[in-house]
C-alpha positions in Angstrom: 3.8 -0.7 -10.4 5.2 -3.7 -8.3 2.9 -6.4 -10.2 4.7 -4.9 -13.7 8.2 -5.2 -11.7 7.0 -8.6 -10.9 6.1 -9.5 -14.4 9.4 -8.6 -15.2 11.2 -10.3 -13.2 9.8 -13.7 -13.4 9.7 -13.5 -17.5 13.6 -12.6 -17.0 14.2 -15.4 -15.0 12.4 -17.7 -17.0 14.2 -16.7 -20.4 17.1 -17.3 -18.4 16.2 -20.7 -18.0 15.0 -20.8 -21.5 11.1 -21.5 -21.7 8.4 -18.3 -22.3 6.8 -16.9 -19.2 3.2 -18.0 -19.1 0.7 -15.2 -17.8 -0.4 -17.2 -14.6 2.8 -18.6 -13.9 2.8 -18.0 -10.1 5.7 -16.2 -8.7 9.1 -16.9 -7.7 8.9 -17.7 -3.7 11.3 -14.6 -3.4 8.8 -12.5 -4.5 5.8 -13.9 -3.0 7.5 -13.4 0.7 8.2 -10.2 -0.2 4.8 -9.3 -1.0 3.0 -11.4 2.1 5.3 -9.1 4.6 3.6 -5.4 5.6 5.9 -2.8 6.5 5.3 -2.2 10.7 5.2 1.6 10.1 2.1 1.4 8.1 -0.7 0.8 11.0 0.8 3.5 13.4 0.4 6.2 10.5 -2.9 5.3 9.3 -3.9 5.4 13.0 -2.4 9.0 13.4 -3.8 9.7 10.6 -7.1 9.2 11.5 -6.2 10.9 14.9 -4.9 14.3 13.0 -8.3 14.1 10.8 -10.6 13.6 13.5 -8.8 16.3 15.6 -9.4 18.5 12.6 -12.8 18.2 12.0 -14.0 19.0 15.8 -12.0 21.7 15.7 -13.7 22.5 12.3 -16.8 22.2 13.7 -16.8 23.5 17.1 -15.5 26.9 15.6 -18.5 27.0 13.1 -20.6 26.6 16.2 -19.1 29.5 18.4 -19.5 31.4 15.2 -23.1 30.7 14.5 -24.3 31.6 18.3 -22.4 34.7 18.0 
């Protein structure tokens, strides 16, 4: 969705300045930072993620255990 957005953008800003977009003009700089930054909250989720998921399946497990030597 953000590379159509992109798209979009630059051919705007180039009909602005009156010549056709090419398809591999390279993006405007504003653009390019945006895309080079990571949001800060995406590591701590994926780790918890990971945590909950893990969690789950020994839980998952050690109850089909208990339940198989009963």
């Amino acid at each position: 969705m953000s590379l159509i957005l992109e798209a979009l953008k630059r051919s705007e800003s180039q009909r602005r300045l009156g010549e056709a977009p090419d398809l591999l003009a390279p993006a405007p700089a504003f653009i390019a930072t945006a895309q080079e930054r990571s949001p800060a909250w995406r590591w701590p989720l994926g780790i918890g993620l990971a945590i909950v998921l893990i969690a789950a399946a020994a839980g998952w497990m050690l109850r089909q255990s208990t339940a198989d030597s009963e």
